[in-house]
Structures are given as structure tokens and as C-alpha cells.
C-alpha beads as a LAMMPS data file, in Angstrom:
LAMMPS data file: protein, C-alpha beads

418 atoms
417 bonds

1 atom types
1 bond types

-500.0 500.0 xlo xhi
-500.0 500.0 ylo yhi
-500.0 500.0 zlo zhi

Masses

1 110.0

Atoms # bond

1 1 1 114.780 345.446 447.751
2 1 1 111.901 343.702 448.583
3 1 1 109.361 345.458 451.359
4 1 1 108.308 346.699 454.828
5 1 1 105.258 346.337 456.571
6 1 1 104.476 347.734 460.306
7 1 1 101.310 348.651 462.875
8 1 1 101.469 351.612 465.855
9 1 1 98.162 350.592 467.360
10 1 1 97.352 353.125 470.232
11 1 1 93.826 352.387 471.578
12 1 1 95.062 349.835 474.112
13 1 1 93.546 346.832 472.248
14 1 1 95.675 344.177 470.782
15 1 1 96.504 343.775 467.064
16 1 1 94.203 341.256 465.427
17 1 1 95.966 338.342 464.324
18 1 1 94.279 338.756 460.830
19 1 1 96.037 341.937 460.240
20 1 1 99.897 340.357 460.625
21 1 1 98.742 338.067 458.214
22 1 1 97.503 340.191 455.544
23 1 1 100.581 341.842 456.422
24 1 1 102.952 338.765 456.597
25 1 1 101.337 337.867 452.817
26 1 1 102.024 341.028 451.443
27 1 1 105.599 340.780 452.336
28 1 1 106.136 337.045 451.133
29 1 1 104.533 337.666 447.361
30 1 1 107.411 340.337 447.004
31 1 1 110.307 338.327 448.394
32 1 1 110.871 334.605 448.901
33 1 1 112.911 335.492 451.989
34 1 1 111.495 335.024 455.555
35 1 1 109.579 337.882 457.098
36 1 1 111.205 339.332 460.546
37 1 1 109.164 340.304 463.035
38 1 1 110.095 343.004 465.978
39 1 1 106.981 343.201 468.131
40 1 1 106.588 345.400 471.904
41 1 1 103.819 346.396 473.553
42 1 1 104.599 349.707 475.600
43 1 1 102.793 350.378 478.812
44 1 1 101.178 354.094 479.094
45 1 1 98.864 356.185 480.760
46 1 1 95.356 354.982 478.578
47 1 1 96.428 351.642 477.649
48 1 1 99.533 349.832 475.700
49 1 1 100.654 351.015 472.958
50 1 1 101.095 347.975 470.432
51 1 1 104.105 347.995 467.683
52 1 1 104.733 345.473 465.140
53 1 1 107.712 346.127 462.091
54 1 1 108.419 343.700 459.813
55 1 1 111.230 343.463 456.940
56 1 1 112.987 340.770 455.280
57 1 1 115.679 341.632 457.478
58 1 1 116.186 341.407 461.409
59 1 1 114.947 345.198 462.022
60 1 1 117.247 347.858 463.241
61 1 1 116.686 348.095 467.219
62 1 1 118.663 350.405 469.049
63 1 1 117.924 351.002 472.793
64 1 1 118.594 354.421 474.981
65 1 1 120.143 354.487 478.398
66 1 1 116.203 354.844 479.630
67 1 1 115.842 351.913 477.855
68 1 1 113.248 353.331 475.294
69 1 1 113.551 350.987 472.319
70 1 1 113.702 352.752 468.660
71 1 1 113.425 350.441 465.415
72 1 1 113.973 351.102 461.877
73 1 1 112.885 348.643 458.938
74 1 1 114.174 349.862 455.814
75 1 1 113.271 348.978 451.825
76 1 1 116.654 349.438 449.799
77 1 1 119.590 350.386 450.588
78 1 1 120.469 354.559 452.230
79 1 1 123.184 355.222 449.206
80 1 1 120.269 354.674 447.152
81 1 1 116.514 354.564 446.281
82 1 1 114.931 353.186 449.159
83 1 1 111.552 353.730 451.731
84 1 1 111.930 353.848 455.451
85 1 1 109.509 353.840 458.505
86 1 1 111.047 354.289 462.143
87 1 1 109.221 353.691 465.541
88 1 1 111.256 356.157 468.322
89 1 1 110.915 354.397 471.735
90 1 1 111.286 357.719 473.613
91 1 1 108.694 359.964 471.736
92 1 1 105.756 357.106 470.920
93 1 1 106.068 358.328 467.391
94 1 1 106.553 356.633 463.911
95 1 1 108.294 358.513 461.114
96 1 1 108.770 357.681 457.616
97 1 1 110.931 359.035 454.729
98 1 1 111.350 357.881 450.856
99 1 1 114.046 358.697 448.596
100 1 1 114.260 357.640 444.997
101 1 1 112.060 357.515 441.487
102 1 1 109.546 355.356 442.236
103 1 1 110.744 352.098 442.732
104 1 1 110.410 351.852 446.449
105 1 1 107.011 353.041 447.347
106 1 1 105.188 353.435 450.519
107 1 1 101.826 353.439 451.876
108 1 1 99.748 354.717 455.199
109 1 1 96.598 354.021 456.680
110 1 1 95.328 356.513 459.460
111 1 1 93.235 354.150 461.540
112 1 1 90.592 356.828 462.068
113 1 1 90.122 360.412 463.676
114 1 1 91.071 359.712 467.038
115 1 1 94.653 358.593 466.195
116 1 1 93.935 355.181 466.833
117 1 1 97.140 353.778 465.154
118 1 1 98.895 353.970 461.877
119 1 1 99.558 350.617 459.516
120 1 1 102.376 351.437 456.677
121 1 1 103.103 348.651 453.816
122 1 1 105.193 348.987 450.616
123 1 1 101.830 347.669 448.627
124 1 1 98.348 349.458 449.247
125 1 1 97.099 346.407 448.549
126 1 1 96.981 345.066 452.638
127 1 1 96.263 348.157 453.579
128 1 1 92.961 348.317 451.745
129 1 1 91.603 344.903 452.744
130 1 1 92.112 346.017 456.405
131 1 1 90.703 349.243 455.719
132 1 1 87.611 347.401 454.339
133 1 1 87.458 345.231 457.140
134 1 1 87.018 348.266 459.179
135 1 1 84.664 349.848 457.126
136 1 1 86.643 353.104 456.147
137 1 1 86.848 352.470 452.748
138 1 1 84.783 354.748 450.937
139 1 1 82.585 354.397 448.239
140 1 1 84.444 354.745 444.661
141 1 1 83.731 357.953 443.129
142 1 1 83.013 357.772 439.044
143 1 1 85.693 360.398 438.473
144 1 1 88.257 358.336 440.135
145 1 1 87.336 355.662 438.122
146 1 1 86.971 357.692 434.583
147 1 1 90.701 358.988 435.341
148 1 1 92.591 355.760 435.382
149 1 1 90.707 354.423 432.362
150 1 1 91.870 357.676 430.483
151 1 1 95.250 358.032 431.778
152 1 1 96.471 354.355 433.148
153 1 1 97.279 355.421 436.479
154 1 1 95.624 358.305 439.180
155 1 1 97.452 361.395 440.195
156 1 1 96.357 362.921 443.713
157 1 1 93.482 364.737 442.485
158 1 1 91.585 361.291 442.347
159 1 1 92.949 358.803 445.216
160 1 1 91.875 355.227 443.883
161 1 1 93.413 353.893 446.831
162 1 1 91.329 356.261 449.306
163 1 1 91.690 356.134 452.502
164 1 1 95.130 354.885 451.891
165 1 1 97.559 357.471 451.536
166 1 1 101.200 357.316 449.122
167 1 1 104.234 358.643 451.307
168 1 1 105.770 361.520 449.185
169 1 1 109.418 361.146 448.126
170 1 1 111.527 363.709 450.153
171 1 1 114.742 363.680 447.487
172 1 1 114.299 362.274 443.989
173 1 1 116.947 360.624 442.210
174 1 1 117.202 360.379 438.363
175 1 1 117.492 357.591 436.466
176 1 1 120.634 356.400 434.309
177 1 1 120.512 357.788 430.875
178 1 1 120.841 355.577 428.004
179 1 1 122.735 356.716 424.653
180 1 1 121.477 353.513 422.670
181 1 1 118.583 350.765 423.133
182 1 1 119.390 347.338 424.840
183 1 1 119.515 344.855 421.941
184 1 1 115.492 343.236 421.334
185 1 1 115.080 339.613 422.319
186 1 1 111.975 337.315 421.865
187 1 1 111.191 336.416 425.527
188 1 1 108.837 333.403 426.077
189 1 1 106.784 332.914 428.497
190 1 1 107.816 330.216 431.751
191 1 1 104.350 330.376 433.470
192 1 1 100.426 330.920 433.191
193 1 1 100.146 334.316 432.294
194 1 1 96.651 334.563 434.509
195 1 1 98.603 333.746 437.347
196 1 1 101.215 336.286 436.157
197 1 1 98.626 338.755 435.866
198 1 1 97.113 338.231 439.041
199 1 1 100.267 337.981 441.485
200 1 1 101.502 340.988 439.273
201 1 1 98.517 342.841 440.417
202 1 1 98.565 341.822 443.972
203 1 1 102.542 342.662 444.546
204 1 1 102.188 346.151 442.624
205 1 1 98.555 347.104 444.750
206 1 1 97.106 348.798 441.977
207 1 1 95.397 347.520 438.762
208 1 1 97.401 347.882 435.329
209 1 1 97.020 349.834 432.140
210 1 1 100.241 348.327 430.059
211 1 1 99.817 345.111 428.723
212 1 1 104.118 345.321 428.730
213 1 1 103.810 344.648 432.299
214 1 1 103.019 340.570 431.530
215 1 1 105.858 340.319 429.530
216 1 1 108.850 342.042 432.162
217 1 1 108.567 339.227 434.328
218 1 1 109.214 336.571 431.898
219 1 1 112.227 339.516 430.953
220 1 1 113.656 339.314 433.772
221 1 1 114.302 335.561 434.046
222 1 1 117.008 336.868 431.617
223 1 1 117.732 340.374 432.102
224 1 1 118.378 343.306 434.711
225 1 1 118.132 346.035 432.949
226 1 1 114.884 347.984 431.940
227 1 1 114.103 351.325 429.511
228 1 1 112.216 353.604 430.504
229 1 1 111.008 356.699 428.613
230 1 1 113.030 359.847 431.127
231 1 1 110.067 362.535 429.521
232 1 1 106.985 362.947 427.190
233 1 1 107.550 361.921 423.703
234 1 1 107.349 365.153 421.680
235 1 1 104.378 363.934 420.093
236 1 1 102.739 364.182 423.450
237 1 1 103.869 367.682 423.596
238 1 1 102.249 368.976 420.798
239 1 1 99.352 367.550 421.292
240 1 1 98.874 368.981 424.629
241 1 1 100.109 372.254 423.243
242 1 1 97.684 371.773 420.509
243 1 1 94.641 371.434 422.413
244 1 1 95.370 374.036 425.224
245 1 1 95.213 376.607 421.947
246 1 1 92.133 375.151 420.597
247 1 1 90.168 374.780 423.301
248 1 1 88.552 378.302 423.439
249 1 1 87.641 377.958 419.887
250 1 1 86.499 374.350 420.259
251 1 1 84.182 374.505 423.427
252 1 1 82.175 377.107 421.205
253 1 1 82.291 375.697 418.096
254 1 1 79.534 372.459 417.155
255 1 1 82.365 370.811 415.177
256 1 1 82.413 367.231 415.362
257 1 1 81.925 365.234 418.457
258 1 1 85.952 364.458 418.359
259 1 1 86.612 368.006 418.332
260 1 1 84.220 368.769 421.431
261 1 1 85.836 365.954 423.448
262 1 1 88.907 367.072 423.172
263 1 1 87.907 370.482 424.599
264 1 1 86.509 368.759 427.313
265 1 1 89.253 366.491 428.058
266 1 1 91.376 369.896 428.169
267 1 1 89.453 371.675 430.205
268 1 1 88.534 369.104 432.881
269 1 1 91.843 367.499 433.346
270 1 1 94.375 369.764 432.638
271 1 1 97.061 367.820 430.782
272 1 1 94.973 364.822 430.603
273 1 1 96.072 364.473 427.285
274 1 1 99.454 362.958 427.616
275 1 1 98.542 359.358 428.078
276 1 1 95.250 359.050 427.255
277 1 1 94.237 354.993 427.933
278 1 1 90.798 355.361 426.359
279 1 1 88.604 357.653 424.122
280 1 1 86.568 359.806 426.288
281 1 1 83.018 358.278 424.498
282 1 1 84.273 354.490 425.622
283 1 1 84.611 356.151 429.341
284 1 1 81.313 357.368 429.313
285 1 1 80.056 354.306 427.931
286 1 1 81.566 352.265 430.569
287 1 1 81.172 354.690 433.278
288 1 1 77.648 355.476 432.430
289 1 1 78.270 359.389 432.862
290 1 1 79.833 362.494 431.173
291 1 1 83.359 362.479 431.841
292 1 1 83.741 365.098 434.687
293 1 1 87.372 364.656 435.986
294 1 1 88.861 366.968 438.663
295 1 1 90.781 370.189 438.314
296 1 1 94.380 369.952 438.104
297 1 1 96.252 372.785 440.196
298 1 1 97.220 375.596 437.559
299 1 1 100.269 376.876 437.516
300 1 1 102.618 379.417 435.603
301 1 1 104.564 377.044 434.176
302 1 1 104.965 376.707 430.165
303 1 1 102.231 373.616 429.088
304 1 1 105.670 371.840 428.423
305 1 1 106.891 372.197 431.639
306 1 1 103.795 370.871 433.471
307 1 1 103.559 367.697 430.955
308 1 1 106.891 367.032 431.606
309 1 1 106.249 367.152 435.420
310 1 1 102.808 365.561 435.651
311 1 1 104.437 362.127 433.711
312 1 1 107.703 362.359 436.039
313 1 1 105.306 362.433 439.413
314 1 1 102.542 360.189 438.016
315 1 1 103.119 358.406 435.464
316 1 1 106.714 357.339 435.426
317 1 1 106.619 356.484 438.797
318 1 1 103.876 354.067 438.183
319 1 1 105.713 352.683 435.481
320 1 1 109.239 351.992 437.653
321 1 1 106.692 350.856 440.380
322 1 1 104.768 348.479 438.410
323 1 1 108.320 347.129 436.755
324 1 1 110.132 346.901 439.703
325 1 1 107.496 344.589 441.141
326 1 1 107.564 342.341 438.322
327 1 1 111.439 341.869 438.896
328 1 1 110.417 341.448 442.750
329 1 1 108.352 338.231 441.092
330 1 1 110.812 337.135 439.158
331 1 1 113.669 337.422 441.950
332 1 1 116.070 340.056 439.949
333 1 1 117.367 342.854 440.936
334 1 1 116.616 346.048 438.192
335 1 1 118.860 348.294 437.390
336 1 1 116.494 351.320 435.159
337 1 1 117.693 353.002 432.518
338 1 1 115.887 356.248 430.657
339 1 1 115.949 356.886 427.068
340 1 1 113.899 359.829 424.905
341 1 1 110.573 358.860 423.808
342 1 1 111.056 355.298 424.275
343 1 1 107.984 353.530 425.208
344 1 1 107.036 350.042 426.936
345 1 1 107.435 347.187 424.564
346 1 1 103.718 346.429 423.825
347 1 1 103.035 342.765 424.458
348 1 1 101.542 342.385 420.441
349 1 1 99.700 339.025 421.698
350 1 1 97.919 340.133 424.214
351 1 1 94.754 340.576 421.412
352 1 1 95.477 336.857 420.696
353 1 1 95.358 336.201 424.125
354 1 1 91.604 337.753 424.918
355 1 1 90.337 336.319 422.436
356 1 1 90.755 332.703 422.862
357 1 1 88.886 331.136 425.293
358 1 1 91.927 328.319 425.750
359 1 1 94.617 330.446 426.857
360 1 1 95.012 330.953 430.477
361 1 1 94.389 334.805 429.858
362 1 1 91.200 334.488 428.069
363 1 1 89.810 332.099 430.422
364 1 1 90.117 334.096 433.082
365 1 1 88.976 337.036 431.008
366 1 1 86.083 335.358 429.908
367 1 1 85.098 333.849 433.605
368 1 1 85.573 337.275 435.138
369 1 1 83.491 339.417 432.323
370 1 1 80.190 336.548 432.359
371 1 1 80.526 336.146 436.350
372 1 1 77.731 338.457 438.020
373 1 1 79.839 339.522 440.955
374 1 1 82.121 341.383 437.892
375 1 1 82.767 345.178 439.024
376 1 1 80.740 344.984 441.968
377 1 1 81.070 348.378 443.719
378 1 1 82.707 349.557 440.748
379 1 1 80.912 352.322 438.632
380 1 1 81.165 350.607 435.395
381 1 1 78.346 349.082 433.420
382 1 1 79.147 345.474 433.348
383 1 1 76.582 344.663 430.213
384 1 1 78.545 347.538 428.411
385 1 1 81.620 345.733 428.705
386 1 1 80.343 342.087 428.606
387 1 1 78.902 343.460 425.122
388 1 1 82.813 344.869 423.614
389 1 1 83.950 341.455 424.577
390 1 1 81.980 339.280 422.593
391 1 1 82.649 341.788 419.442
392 1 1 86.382 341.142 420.951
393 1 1 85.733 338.047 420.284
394 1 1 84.132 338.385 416.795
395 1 1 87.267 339.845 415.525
396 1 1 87.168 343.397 416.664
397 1 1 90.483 344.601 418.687
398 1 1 89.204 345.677 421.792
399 1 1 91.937 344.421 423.772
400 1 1 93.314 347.745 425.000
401 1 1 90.032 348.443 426.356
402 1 1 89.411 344.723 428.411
403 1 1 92.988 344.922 429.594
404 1 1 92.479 348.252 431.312
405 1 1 88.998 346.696 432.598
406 1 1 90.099 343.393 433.428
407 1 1 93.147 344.748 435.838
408 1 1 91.156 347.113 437.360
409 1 1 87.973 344.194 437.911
410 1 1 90.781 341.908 439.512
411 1 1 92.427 344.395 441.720
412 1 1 89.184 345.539 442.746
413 1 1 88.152 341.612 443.659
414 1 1 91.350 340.877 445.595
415 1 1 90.847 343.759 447.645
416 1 1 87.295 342.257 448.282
417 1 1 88.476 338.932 449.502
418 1 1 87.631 337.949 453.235

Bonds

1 1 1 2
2 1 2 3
3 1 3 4
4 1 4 5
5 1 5 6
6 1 6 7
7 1 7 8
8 1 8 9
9 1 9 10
10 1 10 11
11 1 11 12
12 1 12 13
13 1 13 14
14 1 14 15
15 1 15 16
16 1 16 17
17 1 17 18
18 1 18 19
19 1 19 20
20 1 20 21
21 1 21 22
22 1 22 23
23 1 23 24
24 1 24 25
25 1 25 26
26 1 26 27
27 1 27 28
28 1 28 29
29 1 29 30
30 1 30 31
31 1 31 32
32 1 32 33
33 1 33 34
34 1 34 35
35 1 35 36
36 1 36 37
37 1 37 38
38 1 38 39
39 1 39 40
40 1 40 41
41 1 41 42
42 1 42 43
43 1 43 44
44 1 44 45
45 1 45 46
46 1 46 47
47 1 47 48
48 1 48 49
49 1 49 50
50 1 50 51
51 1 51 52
52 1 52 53
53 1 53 54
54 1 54 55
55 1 55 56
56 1 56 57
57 1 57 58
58 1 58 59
59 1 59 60
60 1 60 61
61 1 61 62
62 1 62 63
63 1 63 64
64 1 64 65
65 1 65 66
66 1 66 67
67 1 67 68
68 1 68 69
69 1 69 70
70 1 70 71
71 1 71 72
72 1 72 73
73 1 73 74
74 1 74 75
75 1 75 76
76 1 76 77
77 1 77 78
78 1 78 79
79 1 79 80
80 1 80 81
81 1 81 82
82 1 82 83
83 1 83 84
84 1 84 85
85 1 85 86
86 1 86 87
87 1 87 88
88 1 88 89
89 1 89 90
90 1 90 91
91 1 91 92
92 1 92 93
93 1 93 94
94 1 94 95
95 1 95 96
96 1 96 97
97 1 97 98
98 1 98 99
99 1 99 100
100 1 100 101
101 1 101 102
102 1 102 103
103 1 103 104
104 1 104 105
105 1 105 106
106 1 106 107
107 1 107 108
108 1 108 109
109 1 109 110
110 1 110 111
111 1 111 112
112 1 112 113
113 1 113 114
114 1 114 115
115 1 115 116
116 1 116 117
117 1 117 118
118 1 118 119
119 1 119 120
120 1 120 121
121 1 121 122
122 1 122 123
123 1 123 124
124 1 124 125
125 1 125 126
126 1 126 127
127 1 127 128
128 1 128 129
129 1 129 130
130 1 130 131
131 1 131 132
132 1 132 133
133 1 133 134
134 1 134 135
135 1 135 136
136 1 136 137
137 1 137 138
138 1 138 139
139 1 139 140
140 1 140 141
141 1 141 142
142 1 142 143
143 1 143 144
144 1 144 145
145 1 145 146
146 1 146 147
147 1 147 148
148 1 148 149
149 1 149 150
150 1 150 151
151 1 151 152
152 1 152 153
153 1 153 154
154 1 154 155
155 1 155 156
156 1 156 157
157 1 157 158
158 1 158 159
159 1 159 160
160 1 160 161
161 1 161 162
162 1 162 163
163 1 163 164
164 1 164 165
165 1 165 166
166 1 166 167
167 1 167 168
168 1 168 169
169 1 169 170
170 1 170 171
171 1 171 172
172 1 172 173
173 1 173 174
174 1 174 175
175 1 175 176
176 1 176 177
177 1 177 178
178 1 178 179
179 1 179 180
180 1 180 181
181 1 181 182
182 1 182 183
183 1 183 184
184 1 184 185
185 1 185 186
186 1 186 187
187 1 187 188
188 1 188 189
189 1 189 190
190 1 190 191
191 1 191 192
192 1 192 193
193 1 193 194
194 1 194 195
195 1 195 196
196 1 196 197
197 1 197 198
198 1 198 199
199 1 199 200
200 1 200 201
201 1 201 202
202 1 202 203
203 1 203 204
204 1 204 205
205 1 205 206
206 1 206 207
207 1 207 208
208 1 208 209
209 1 209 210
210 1 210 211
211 1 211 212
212 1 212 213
213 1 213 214
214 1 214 215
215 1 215 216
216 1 216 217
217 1 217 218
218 1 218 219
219 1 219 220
220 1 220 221
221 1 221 222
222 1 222 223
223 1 223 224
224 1 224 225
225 1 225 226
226 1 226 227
227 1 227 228
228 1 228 229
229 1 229 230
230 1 230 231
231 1 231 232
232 1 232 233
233 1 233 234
234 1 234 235
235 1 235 236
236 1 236 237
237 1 237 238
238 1 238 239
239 1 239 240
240 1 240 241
241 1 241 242
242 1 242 243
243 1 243 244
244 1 244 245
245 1 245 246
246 1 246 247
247 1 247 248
248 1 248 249
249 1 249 250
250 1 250 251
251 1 251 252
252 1 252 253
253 1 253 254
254 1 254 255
255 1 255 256
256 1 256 257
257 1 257 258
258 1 258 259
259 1 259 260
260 1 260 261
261 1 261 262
262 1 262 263
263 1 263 264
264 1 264 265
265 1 265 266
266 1 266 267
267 1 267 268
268 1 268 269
269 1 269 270
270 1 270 271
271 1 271 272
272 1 272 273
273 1 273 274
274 1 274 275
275 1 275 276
276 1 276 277
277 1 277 278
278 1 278 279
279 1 279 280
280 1 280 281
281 1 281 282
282 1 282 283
283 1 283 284
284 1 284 285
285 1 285 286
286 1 286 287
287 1 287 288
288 1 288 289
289 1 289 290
290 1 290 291
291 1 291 292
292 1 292 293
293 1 293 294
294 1 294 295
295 1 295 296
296 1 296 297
297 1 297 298
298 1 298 299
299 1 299 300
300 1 300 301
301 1 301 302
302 1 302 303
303 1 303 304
304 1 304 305
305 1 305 306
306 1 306 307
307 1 307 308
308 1 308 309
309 1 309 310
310 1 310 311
311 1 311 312
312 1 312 313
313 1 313 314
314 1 314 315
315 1 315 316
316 1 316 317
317 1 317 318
318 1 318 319
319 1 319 320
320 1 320 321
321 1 321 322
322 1 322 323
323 1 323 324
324 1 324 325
325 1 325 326
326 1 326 327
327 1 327 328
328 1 328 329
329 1 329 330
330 1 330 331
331 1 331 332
332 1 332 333
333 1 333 334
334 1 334 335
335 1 335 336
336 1 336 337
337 1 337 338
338 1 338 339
339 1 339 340
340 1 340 341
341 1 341 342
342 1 342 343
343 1 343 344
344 1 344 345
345 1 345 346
346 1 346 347
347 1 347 348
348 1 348 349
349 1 349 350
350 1 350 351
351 1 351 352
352 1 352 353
353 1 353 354
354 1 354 355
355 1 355 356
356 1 356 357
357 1 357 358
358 1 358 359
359 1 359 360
360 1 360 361
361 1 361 362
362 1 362 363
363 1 363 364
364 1 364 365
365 1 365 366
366 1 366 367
367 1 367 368
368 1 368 369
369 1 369 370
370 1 370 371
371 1 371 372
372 1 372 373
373 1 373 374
374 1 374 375
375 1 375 376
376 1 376 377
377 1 377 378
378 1 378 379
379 1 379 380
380 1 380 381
381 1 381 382
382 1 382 383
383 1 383 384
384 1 384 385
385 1 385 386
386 1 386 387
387 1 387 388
388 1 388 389
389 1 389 390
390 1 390 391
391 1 391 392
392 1 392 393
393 1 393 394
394 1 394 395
395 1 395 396
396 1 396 397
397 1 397 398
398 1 398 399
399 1 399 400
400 1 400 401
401 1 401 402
402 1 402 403
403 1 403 404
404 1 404 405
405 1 405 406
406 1 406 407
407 1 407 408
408 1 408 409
409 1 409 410
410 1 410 411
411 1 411 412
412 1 412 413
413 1 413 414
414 1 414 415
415 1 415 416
416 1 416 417
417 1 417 418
């Protein structure tokens, strides 16, 4: 599994040549196989219709006795997980379809309201620079941002990849359950870990929250197989059980501010609480406003239920996602197993790390949080965190904090590039 990438461009006006090679780089960071390219241009009525797939593959081309051409490029394999887009000849239409947990994503741009064309890419992260080079990205709403420092990733109520869209999985497959834990083995790194970080970023499309994620693809130079926790840790639970009971009493009550935060967490974001990345008072610190996150959809489902299924459709699929691109890196195959309340292996010198200037990972830290382009067009208060790093770098353990920040600064930068 490595990627596909394609453009239906139906304005009559060609494909810029900048576009197949956002496109073409995309595909190469997540395989070191060539990138095939099937490429027509279809005469109609008010102009060609352009069409460009590309897989590490020769794509699928099949041809009717009209001789209407239909091509399929395909991520994985059919007997499995795997993401699909397919261009029918006959019909001038482009389909797509997903199967799987996560580990073959997909992503659309609509190239505006007049059905100008569609691009598709297993990574947002093309998609977005050619959606800024068009000028359709919008401008970053706080809320977005507030939601993936609290939880680590964004669930469709906030799109942080607007106007890029995720295609939906039409058949999910479970993952392998696993009686025991893999045996623990000290894994050493084989390369800078900025560059890690950065081409980690770039292959997954999305900024981090899990330190873990530096460490998988130095894992994977030895290993294929990957735990995963399969549900929330029963901890998580009854905490989010806890809160939905106390919020009535806590909105009304002036108990302490912890107490009133957590009724606020409740009420704006539903289960909020099952991953929670960051107290709400650093968020609105960073974010320079009072955390105002959007309403989940309620439903009639037990608090359980609906924990269990908001970190099975957001954030365990981020997780496999995010893994499954370090493996892509590293050039192994993954084979995911699930076991109860197992969490990611937490990368314990990542702290180290930040704070000294040396490594490759603090340098980069520190050049990113002193630069004065850092979080430009973000909605965070760069002085606010240029002020928790140097206590970072006092002694204080902030590092959960700048990691978060840090990913989301870089991701945010790369998609800025020209």
C-alpha cells in the first residue's frame, strides 16, 4: 500500500504542470516506487475534459466497444483495506469507494461551485497547497484550532483540512485482536528525528498529537506488527460518565475553576473528554479565547456507546493513519493488532529532546518557536508559546504542550510553501 493521486479537470483548460508535481511528490514521500501516469484529454461539447490518475502501479484501463476508456487506480489490495477512485469513460464521471479502518485514507477537493473538476490524493496535504494556490482555502476558525489541541485529532464538526474533504469508509473492517502484548524492545533511532518529524508530517497530511509517532518509524526498521488500543480505556469511560452527571450541578455551582471547566468541556464538546491533549486554560491561553467548540450530534445512545464510537471514527483512525504512514517511511508493510486499553508507547525522551538546543529536535523547535513567521494564519498567540518554551527550557515539562504546537506550526508551514 502506498497511494493514489488523480485530477477530472472540466473547464476546458489544461492541468497546470505545478499541480502533477505537487501531486507526483506526494506520491514519491509514501513509496520509493515510480509513479504511473494514465493521462487523456476527452473532447466535448464546452471544451476537453482533462484526466490524470496516478498509482504506483500501471492503472487499470479497460476500454468499451465505443471505445470510452474507464481507469481505476487503487490503494491496497480488494480482499482487504484499501481506497479506490475510478474515472468511467462512458459517463464523464469519477467515483470513489474506501473500505477498511483507517489505514488507507482518501481525500477530495471540489475545485469550486461550478464543477470545475475534482483532485483526489491519499494525503490532504497536496490537496491543500493547490487549494491555497487557488485561493479557496479558508481562513482557520479558533474552534477548529482549540479542538485538535484538546483532543489530538478533529472529528467532522471542525474540518482542519477545510475545503478538503475525507472520503467516508463504505464497509469497515476490524482489526486483529491480540490476547497478549508483543514483547518491549529498546528501538534506537537510524536518522535525524527533525527530518523524521517533518517527512512524518508531510506523508500523514495532518499535524501530530503523539510523540509515539517519532519512534514507529525507527520500529519498523525491525518490526511489522503494531498495538493498537480496539476501545476507550475504562478510565476514559468513567470519566466521561462522570462529568455528563455532574455537569448540571457544576455549570451552577462557583466551585473551583477545574470544576467549571470541566462543565464546559462537557457541554461544548460532547464527549470531548476522552482524549483530552491539553487543559482547557492552556487552550485559551494559546488560542487567546474561551474555549467554544462545536456541538456534537446527540444521540440516544448510552454515554458508553457514543465514547466508544467517537474514538473508533476519530480517533483510532487517526492513529492507524498516522502509523501506517510511518511504516510507508520506513518501507514495511503493517500488519495492526488491537488490544484493551493499551495505549501508544510514549516516546519518554521527547522532554529531553525539546529541551536541548543540540539535538536535531530542539533545534528545529527552537528555530521554529523564535522565527516571526511562527503560526502565521494560525490563531495562536505566538509570545504565549515562545514564553512556555523558555520555562521548557528552565526545567519545566512542557513538552506535551510544544509537541502538539510544534506539529501543528510545521504542518501549517508546509502547506504554506510556494
Amino acid at each position: 500500500m502506498s497511494g493514489i493521486a488523480g485530477i477530472v479537470r472540466r473547464d476546458g483548460r489544461a492541468i497546470p504542470q505545478k499541480w502533477l508535481s505537487i501531486l507526483e511528490k506526494s506520491l514519491a514521500i509514501r513509496s520509493h516506487k515510480p509513479v504511473h501516469t494514465y493521462q487523456e484529454s476527452i473532447k466535448c461539447e464546452h471544451g476537453d475534459v482533462q484526466v490524470v490518475l496516478m498509482q504506483h502501479a500501471d492503472p487499470e484501463v479497460t476500454r468499451n466497444e465505443f471505445g470510452a476508456t474507464s481507469v481505476r487506480v487503487i490503494d491496497g489490495s480488494i480482499d482487504d483495506a484499501f481506497a479506490c477512485a475510478s474515472w468511467d469513460g462512458e459517463r464523464l464521471e469519477l467515483s470513489y469507494c474506501r473500505k477498511g479502518n483507517g489505514s488507507c485514507p482518501l481525500y477530495t477537493l471540489d475545485l469550486g461551485k461550478q464543477n470545475d473538476g475534482t483532485l483526489f490524493a491519499s494525503s490532504p496535504m497536496p490537496l491543500l497547497q493547490i487549494a491555497r494556490h487557488m485561493k479557496l482555502t479558508p481562513e482557520m476558525a479558533t474552534s477548529t484550532i482549540q479542538q485538535f489541541l484538546l483532543q489530538g485529532c478533529v472529528s467532522n464538526h471542525a474540518n482542519l483540512i477545510a475545503p478538503v474533504q475525507e472520503v467516508k469508509c463504505e464497509e469497515r473492517i476490524g482489526l486483529v485482536g491480540a490476547d497478549a502484548l508483543p514483547p518491549s524492545e529498546e528501538v534506537f533511532p537510524t536518522a535525524k528525528v527533525s527530518e523524521d518529524l517533518c517527512n512524518l508530517i508531510e506523508c500523514f497530511g495532518q499535524p501530530l498529537s503523539h510523540s509515539a509517532m517519532l519512534a514507529k518509524i525507527w520500529q519498523y526498521a525491525n518490526l511489522n506488527v503494531d498495538v493498537l488500543p480496539t476501545a476507550p480505556t475504562q478510565a476514559q469511560v468513567r470519566k466521561s460518565l462522570r462529568y455528563e452527571r455532574l455537569h448540571s450541578l457544576m455549570a451552577q455551582l462557583p466551585i473551583k475553576r477545574r470544576g467549571i471547566e470541566i462543565a464546559k468541556l462537557w457541554n461544548t464538546a460532547f464527549v470531548s473528554s476522552l482524549s483530552d491533549c491539553m487543559r482547557v486554560s492552556d487552550i485559551e491561553l494559546f488560542t487567546c479565547s474561551t474555549l467554544t467548540l462545536p456541538t456534537f450530534e446527540r444521540t440516544h445512545e448510552s454515554i458508553k456507546e457514543q465514547c466508544v464510537s467517537f474514538f473508533r471514527d476519530v480517533v483510532q483512525d487517526k492513529l492507524i493513519e498516522c502509523c501506517h504512514c510511518a511504516g510507508l517511511l520506513s518501507g514495511k508493510s503493517i500488519e495492526f493488532r488491537v488490544h484493551d486499553g493499551t495505549e501508544l508507547q510514549k516516546l519518554s525522551t521527547c522532554r529531553s529532546w525539546l529541551a536541548n538546543p543540540e539535538s536535531s529536535l530542539g533545534s528545529l523547535a527552537g528555530d521554529f518557536f523564535t522565527s516571526q513567521e511562527a503560526f502565521s494564519g494560525l490563531p495562536i498567540d505566538a509570545k504565549a508559546v515562545s514564553e512556555i518554551y523558555d520555562n521548557h527550557l528552565k526545567g519545566e515539562d512542557y513538552a506535551k504542550q510544544l509537541f502538539c504546537l510544534l506539529t501543528l506550526g510545521l504542518w501549517h508551514r508546509q502547506i504554506r510553501q510556494p
